[in-house]
ChimeraX commands (.cxc) that place a marker at each C-alpha (Angstrom):
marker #1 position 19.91,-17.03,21.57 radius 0.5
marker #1 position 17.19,-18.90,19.86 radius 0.5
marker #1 position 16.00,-21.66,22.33 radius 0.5
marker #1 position 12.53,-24.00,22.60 radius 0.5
marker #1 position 10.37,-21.19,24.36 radius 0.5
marker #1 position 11.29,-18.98,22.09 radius 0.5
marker #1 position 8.20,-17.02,20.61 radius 0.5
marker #1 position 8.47,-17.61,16.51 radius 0.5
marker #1 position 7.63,-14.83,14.08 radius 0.5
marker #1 position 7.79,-14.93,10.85 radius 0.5
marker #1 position 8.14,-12.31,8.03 radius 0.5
marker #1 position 6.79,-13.64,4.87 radius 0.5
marker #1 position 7.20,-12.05,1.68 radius 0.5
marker #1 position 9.23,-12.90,-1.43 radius 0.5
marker #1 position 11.70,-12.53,-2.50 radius 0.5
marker #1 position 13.26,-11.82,1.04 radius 0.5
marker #1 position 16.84,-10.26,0.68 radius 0.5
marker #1 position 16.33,-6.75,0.59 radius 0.5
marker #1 position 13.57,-7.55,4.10 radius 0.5
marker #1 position 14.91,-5.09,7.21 radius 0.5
marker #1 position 12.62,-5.90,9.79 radius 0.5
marker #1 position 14.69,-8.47,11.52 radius 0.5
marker #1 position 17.89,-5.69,11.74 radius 0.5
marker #1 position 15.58,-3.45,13.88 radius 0.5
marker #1 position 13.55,-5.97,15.60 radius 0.5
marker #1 position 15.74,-8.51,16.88 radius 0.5
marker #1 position 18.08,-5.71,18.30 radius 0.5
marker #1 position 15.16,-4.40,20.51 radius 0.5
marker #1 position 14.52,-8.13,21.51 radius 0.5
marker #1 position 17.74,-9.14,22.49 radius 0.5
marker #1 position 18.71,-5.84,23.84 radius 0.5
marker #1 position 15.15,-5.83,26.17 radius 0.5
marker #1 position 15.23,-9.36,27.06 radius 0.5
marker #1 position 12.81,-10.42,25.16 radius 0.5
marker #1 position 12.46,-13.78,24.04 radius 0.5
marker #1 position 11.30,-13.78,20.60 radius 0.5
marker #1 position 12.82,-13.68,16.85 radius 0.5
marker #1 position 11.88,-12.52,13.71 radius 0.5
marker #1 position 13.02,-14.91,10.59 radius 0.5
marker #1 position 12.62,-14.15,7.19 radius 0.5
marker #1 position 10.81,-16.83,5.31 radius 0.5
marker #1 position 10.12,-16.31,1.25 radius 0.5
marker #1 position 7.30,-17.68,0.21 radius 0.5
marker #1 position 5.99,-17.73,-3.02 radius 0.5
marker #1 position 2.56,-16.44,-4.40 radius 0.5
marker #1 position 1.41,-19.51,-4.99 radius 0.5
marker #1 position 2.48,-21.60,-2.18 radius 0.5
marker #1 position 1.20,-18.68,0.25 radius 0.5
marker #1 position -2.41,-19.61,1.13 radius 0.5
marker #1 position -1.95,-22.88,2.45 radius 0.5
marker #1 position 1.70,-22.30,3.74 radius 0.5
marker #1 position -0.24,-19.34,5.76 radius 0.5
marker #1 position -2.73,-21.71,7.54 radius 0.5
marker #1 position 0.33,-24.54,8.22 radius 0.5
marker #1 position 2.56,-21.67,9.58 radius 0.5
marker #1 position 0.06,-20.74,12.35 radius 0.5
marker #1 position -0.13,-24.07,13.73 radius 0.5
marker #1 position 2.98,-24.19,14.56 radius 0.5
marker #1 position 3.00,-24.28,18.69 radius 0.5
marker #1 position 5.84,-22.06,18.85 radius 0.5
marker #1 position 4.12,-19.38,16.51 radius 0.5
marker #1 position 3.53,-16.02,17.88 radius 0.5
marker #1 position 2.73,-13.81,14.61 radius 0.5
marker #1 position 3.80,-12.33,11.54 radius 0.5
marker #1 position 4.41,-9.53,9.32 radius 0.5
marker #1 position 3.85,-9.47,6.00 radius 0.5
marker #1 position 4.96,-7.82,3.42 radius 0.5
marker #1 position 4.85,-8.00,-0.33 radius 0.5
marker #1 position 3.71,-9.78,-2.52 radius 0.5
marker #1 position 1.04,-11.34,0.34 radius 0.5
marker #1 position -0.59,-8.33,1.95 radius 0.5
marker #1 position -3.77,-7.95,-0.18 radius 0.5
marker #1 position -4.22,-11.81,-0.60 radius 0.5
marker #1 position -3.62,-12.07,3.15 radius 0.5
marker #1 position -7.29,-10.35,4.12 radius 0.5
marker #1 position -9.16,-13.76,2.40 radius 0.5
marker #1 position -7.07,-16.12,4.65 radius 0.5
marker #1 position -7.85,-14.29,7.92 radius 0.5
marker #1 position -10.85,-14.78,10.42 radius 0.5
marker #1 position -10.76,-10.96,12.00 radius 0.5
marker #1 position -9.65,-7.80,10.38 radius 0.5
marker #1 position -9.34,-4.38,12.09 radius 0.5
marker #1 position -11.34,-1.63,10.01 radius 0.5
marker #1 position -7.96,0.24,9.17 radius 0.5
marker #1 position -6.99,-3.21,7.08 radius 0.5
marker #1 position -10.40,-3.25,5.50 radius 0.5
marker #1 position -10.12,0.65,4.70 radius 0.5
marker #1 position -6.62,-0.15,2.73 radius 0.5
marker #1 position -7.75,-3.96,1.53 radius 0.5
marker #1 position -4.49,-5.46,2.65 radius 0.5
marker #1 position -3.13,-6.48,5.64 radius 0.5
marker #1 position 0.40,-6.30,7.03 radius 0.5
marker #1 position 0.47,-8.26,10.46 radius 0.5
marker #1 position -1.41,-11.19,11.92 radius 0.5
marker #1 position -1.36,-13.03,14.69 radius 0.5
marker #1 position -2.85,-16.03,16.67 radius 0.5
marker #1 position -5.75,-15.26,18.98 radius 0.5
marker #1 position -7.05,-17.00,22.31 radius 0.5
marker #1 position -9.60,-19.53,20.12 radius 0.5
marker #1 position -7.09,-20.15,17.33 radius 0.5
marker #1 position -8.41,-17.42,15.31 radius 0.5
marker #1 position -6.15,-15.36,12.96 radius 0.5
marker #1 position -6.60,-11.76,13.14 radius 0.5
marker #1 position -4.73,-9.24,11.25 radius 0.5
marker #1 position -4.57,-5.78,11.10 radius 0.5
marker #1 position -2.30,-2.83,8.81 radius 0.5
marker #1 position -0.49,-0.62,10.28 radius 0.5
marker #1 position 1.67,1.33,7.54 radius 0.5
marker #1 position -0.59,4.28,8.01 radius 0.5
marker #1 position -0.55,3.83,11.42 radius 0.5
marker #1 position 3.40,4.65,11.39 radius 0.5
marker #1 position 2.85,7.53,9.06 radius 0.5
marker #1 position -0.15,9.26,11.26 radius 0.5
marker #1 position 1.74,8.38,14.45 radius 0.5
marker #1 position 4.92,10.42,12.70 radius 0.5
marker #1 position 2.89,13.17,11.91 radius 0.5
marker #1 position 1.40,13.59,15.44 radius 0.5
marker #1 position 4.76,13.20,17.65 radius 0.5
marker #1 position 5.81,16.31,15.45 radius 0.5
marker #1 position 3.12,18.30,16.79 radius 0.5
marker #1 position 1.07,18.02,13.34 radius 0.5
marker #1 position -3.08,18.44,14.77 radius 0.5
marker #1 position -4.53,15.75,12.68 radius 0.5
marker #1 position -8.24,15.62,14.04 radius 0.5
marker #1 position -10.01,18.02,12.09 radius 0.5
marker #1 position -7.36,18.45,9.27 radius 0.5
marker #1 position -7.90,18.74,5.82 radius 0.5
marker #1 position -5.27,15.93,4.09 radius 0.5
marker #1 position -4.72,15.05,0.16 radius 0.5
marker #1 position -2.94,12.44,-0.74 radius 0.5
marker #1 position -1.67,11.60,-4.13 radius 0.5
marker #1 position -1.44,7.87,-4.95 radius 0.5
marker #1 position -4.53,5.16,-3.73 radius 0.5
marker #1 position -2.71,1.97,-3.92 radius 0.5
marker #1 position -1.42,-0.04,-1.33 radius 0.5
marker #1 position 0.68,2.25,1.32 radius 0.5
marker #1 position -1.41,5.53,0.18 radius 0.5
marker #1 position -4.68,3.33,1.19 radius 0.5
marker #1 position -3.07,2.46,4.33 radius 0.5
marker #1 position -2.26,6.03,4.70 radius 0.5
marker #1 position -6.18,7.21,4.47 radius 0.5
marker #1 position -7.43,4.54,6.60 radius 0.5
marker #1 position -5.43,5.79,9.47 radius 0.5
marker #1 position -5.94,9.45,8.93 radius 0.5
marker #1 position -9.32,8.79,8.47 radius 0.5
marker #1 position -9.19,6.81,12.06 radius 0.5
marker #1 position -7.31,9.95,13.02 radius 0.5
marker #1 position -10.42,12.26,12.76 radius 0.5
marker #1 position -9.64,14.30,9.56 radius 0.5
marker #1 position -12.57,15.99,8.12 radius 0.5
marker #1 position -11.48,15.92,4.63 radius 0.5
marker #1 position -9.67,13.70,2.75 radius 0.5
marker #1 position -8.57,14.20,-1.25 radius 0.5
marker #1 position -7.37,11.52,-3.16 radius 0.5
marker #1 position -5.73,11.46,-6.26 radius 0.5
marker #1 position -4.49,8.67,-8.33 radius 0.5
marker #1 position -3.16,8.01,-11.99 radius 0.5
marker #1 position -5.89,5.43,-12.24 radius 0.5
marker #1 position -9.14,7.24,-10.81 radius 0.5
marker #1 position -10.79,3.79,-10.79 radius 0.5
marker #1 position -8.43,2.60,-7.89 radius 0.5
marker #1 position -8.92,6.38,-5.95 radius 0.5
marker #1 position -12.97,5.46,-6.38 radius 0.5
marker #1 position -12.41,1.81,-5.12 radius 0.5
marker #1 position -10.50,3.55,-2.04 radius 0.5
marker #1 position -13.20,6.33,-2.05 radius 0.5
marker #1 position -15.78,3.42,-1.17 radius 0.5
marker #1 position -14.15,1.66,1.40 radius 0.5
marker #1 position -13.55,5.04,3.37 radius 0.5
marker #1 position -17.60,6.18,2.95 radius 0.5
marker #1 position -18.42,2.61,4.35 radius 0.5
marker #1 position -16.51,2.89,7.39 radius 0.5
marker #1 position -16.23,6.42,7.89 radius 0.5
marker #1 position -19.84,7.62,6.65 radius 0.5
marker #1 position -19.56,11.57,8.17 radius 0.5
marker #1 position -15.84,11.90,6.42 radius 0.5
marker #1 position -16.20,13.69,3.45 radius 0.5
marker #1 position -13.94,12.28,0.47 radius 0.5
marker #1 position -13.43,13.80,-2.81 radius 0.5
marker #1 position -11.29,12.06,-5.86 radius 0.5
marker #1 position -9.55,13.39,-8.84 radius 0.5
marker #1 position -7.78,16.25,-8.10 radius 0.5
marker #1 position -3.86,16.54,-6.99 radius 0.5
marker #1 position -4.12,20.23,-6.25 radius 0.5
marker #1 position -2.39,21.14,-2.68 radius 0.5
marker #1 position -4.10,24.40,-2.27 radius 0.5
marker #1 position -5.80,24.79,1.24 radius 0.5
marker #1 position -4.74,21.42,2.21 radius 0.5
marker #1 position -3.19,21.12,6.12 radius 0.5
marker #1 position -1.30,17.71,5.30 radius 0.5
marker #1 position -0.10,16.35,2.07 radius 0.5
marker #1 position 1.21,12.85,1.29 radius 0.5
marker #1 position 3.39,11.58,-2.09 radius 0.5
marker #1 position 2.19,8.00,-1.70 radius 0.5
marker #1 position 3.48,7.33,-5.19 radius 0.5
marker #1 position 6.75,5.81,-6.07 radius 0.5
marker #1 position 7.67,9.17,-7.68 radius 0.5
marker #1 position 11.00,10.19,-5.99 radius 0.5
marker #1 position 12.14,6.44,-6.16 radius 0.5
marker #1 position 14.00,6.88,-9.62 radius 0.5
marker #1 position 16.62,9.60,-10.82 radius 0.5
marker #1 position 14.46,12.02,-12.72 radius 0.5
marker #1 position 10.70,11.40,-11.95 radius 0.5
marker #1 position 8.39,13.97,-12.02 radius 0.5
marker #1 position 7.30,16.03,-8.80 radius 0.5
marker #1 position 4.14,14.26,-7.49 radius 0.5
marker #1 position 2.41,17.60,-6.78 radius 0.5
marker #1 position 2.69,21.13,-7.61 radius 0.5
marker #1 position 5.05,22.82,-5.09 radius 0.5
marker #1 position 4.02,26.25,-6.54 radius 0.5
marker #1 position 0.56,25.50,-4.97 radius 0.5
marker #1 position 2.16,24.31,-1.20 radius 0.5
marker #1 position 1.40,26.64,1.62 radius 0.5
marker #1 position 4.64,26.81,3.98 radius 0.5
marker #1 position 1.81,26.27,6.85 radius 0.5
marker #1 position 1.39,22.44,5.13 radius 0.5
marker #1 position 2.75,19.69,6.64 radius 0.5
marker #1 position 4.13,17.02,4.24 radius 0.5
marker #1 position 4.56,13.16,4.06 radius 0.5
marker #1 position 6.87,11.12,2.12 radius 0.5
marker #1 position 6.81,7.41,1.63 radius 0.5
marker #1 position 9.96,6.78,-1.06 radius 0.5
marker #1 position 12.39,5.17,1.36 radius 0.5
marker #1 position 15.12,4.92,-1.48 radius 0.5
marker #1 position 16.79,8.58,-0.38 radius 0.5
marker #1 position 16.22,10.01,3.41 radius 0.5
marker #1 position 15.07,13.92,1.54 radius 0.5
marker #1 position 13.97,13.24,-1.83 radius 0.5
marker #1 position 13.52,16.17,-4.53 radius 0.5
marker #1 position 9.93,16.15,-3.39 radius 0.5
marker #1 position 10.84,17.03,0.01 radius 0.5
marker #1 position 13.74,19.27,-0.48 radius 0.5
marker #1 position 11.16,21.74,-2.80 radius 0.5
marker #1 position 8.75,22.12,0.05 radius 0.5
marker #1 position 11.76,22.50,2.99 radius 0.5
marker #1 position 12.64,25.37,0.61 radius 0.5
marker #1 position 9.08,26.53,0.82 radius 0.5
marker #1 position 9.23,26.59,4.95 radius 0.5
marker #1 position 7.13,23.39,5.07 radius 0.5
marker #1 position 7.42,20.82,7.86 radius 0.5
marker #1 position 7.73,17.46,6.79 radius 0.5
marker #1 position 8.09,14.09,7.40 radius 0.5
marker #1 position 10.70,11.76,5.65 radius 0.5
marker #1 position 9.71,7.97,4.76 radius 0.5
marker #1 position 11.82,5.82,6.68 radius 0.5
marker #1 position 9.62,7.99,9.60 radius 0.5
marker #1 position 6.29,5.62,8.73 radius 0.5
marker #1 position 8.81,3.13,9.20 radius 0.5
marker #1 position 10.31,3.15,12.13 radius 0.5
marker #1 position 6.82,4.64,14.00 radius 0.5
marker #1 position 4.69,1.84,13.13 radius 0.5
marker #1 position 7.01,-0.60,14.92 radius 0.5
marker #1 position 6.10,0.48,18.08 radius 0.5
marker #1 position 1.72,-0.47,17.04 radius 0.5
marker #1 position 3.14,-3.67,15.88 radius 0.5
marker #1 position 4.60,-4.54,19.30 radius 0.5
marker #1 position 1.29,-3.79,21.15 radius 0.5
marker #1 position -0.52,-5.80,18.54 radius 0.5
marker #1 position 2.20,-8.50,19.08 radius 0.5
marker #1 position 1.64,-8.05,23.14 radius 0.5
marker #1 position 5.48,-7.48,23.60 radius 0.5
marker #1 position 6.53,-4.10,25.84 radius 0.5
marker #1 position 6.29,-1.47,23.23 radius 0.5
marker #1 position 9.26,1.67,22.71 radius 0.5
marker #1 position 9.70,4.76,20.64 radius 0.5
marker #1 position 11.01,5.07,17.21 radius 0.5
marker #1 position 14.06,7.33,18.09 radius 0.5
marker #1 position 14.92,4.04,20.37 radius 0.5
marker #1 position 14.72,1.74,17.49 radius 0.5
marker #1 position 16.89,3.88,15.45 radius 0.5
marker #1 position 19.17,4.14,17.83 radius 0.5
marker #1 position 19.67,0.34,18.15 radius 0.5
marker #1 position 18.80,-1.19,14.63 radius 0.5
marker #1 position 21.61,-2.58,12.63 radius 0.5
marker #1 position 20.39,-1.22,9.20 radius 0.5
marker #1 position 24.34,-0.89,8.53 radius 0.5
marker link #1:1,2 radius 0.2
marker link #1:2,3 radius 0.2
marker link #1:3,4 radius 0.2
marker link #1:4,5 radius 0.2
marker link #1:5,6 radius 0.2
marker link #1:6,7 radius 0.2
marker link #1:7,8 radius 0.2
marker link #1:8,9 radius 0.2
marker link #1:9,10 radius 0.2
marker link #1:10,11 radius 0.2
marker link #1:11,12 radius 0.2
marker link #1:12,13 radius 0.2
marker link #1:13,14 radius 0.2
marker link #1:14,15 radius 0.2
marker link #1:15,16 radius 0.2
marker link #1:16,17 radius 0.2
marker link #1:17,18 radius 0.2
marker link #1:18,19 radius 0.2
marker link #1:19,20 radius 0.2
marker link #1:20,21 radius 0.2
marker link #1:21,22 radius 0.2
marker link #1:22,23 radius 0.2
marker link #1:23,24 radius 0.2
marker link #1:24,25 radius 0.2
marker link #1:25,26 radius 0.2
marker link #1:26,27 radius 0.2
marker link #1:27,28 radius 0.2
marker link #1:28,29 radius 0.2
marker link #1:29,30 radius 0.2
marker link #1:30,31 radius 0.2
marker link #1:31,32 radius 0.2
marker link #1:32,33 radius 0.2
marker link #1:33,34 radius 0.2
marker link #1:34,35 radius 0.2
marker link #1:35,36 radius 0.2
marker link #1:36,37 radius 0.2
marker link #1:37,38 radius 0.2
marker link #1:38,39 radius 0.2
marker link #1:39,40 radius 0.2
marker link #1:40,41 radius 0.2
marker link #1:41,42 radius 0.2
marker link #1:42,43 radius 0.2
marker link #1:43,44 radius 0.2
marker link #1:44,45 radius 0.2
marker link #1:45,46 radius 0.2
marker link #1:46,47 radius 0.2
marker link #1:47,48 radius 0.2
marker link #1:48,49 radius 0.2
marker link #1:49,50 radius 0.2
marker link #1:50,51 radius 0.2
marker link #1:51,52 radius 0.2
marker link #1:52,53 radius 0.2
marker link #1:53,54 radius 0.2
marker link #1:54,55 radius 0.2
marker link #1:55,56 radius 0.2
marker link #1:56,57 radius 0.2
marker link #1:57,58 radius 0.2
marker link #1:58,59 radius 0.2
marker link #1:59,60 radius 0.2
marker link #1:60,61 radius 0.2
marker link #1:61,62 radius 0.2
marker link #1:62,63 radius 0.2
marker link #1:63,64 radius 0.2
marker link #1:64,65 radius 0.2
marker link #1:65,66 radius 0.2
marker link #1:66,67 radius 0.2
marker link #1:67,68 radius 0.2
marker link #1:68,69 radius 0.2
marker link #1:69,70 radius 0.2
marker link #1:70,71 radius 0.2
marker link #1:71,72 radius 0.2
marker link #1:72,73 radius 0.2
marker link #1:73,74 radius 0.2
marker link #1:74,75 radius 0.2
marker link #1:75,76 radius 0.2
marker link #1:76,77 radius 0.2
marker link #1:77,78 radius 0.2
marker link #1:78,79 radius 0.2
marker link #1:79,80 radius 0.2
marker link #1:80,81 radius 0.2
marker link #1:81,82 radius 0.2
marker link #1:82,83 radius 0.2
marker link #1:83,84 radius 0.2
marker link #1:84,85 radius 0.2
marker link #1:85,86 radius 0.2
marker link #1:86,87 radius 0.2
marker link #1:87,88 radius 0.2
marker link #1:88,89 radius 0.2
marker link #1:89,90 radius 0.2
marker link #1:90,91 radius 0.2
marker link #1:91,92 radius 0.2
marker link #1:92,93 radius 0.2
marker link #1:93,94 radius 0.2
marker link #1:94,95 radius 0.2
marker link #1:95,96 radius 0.2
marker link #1:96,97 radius 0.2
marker link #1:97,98 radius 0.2
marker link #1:98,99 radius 0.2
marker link #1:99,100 radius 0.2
marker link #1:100,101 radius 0.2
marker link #1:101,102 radius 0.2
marker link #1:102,103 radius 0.2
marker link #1:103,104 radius 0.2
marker link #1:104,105 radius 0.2
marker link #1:105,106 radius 0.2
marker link #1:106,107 radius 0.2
marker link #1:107,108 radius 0.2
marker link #1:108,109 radius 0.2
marker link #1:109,110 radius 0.2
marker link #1:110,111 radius 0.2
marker link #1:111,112 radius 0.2
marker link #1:112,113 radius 0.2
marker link #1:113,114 radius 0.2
marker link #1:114,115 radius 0.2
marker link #1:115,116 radius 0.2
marker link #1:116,117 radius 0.2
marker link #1:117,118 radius 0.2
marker link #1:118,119 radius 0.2
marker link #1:119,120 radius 0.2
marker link #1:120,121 radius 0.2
marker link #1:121,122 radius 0.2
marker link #1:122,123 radius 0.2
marker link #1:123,124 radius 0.2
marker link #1:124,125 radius 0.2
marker link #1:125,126 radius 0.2
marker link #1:126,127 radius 0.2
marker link #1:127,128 radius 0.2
marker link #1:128,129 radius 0.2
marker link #1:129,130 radius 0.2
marker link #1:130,131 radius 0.2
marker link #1:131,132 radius 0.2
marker link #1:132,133 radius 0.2
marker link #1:133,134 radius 0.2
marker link #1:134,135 radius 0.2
marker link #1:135,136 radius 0.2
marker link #1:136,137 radius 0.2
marker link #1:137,138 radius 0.2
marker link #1:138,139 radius 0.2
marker link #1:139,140 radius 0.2
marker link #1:140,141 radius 0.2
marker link #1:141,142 radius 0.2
marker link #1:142,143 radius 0.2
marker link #1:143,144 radius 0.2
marker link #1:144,145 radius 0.2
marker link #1:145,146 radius 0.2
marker link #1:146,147 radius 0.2
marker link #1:147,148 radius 0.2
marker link #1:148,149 radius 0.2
marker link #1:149,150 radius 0.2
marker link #1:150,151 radius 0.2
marker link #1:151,152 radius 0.2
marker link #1:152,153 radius 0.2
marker link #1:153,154 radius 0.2
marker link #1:154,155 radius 0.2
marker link #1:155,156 radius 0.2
marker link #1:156,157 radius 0.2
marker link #1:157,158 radius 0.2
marker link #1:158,159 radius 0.2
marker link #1:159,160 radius 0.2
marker link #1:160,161 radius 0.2
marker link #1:161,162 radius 0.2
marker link #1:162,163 radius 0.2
marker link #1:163,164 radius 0.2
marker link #1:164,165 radius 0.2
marker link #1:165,166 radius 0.2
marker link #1:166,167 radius 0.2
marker link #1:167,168 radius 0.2
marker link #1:168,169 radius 0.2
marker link #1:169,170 radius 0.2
marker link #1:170,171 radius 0.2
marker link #1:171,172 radius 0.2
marker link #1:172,173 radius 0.2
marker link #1:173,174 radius 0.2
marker link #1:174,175 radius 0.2
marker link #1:175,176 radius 0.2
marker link #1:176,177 radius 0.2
marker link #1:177,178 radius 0.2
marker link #1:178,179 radius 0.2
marker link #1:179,180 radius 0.2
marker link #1:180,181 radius 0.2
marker link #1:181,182 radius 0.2
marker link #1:182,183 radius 0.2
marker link #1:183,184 radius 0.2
marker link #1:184,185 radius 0.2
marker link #1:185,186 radius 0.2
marker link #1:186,187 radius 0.2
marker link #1:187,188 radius 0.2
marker link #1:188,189 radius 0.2
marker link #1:189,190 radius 0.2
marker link #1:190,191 radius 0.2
marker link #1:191,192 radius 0.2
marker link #1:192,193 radius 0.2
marker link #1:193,194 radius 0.2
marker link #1:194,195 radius 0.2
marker link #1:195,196 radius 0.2
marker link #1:196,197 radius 0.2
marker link #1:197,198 radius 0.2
marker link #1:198,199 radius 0.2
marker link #1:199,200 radius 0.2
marker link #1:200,201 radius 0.2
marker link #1:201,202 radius 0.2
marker link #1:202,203 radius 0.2
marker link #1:203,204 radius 0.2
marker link #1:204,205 radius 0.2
marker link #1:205,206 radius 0.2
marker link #1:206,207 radius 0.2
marker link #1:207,208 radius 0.2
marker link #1:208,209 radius 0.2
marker link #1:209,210 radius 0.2
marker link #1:210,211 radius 0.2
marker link #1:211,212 radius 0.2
marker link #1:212,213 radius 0.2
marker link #1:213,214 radius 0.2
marker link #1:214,215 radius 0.2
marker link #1:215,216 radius 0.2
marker link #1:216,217 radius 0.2
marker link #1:217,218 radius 0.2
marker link #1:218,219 radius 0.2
marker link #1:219,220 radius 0.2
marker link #1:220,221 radius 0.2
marker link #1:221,222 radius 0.2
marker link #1:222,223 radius 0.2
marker link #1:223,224 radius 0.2
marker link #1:224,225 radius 0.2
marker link #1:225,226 radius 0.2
marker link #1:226,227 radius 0.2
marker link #1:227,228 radius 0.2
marker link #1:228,229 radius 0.2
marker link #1:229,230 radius 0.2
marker link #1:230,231 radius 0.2
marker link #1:231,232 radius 0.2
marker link #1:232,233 radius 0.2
marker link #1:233,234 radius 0.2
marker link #1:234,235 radius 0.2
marker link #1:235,236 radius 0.2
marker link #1:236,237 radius 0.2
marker link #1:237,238 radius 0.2
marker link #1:238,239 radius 0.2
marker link #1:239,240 radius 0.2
marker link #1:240,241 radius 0.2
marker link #1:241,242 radius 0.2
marker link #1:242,243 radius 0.2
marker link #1:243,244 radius 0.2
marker link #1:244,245 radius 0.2
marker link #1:245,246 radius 0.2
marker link #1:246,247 radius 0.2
marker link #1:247,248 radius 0.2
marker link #1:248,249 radius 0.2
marker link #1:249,250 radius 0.2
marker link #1:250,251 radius 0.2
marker link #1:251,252 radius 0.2
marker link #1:252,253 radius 0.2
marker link #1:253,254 radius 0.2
marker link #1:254,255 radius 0.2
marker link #1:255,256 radius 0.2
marker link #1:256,257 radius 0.2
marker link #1:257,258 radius 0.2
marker link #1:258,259 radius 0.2
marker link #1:259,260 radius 0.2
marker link #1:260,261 radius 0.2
marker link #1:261,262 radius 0.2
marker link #1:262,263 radius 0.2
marker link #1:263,264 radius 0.2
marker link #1:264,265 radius 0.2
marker link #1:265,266 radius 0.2
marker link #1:266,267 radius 0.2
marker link #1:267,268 radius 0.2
marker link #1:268,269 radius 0.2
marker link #1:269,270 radius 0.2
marker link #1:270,271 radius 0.2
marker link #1:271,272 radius 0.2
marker link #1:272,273 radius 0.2
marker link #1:273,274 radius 0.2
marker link #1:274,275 radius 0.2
marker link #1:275,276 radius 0.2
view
């Protein structure tokens, strides 16, 4: 029930129809009490700046998630940004602070390193590659890097977007030592495909599974199929992994503490979503 104290948040993206934030989130409100919704509102590129700045001064406002196309031109509309959103260059949730200030953070890799760690993965002091620098696999390294790896590889198609990312973790993370260019998994403790390779019928193996250790934990991100070809080559090779709707369903949990709402697991939010 949707009534005048109810707290308002908004997930803004375009187009919105494929958007399943509001099947797991207004579950867990309505099942916990909680009075607050999330509403999918498309907004387009061009329209989002100033509709951004309206939204939020709404009095019954309380936040939003964002999702694409809005998350990297979300960080120049924002007054506060937490260092894992400046480490990635996009931004993912934002809310309304005490002075009216709008402060937003990311929390993708957040969900993914949170994954890792309730499945017993040690991430402080790890070694970690991961193979794709754009949006999620920035998100990814921001978090791990928040984590307390000591190395982190990076490999992307276009080397000048693994530098870019390269940057942004030696300005924040000066001690972490970062190395571009190669996709090799050799000696690596954690490896992540954070390229849309496993999406389509056919693509390519991100990484060379001949050169996976069965002691290597491995990430996916391709929510499209639950264990993608990826995955099932390095369960054959005795690897634990983690599937993508995992990073999913983990970072909830972060976005509810950001949000100030009583927090839950992920097994709890699976339990209860209505994904269908």
């Amino acid at each position: 029930m949707i009534t005048g104290t109810t707290k308002l948040i908004a997930h803004l993206g375009y187009p919105t129809e494929s958007f399943k934030a509001p099947l797991i989130y207004n579950p867990y409100f309505q099942k916990n009490g909680i009075d607050a919704v999330v509403v999918p509102m498309g907004c387009r590129p061009e329209d989002y700046p100033a509709f951004l700045k309206l939204l939020f001064r709404l009095s019954n406002i309380h936040g939003a998630l964002i999702t694409m196309p809005h998350k990297i031109s979300t960080m120049a509309l924002l007054d506060e940004t937490s260092t894992n959103a400046k480490v990635a260059g996009s931004c993912n949730a934002v809310r309304l602070g005490s002075d009216g200030r709008l402060i937003g953070d990311m929390f993708d890799g957040e969900g993914f390193v949170r994954g890792v760690l309730r499945k017993g993965k040690k991430v402080d002091g790890a070694h970690a590659l991961i193979a794709g620098a754009g949006g999620v696999g920035s998100a990814i390294a921001a978090s791990l890097a928040q984590a307390g790896v000591e190395h982190l590889a990076i490999f992307d198609a276009n080397e000048t977007t693994a530098t870019a990312l390269q940057d942004r973790l030696k300005k924040y993370y000066p001690q972490l030592e970062v190395t571009v260019g190669s996709a090799d998994p050799a000696g690596f403790d954690i490896v992540v495909n954070a390229t849309p390779l496993g999406m389509r019928r056919g693509d390519p193996l991100p990484i060379d599974i001949d050169r996976i250790s069965a002691s290597t934990f491995v990430g996916e991100v391709v929510l499209t199929k639950e264990i993608t070809p990826f995955l099932e080559a390095v369960r054959a090779r005795g690897c634990a992994f983690q599937v993508g709707t995992d990073m999913l369903f983990e970072q909830i949990p972060a976005y509810l503490e950001f949000f100030a709402f009583p927090t839950t697991t992920a097994d709890n939010l699976r339990a209860i979503a209505k994904l269908g």
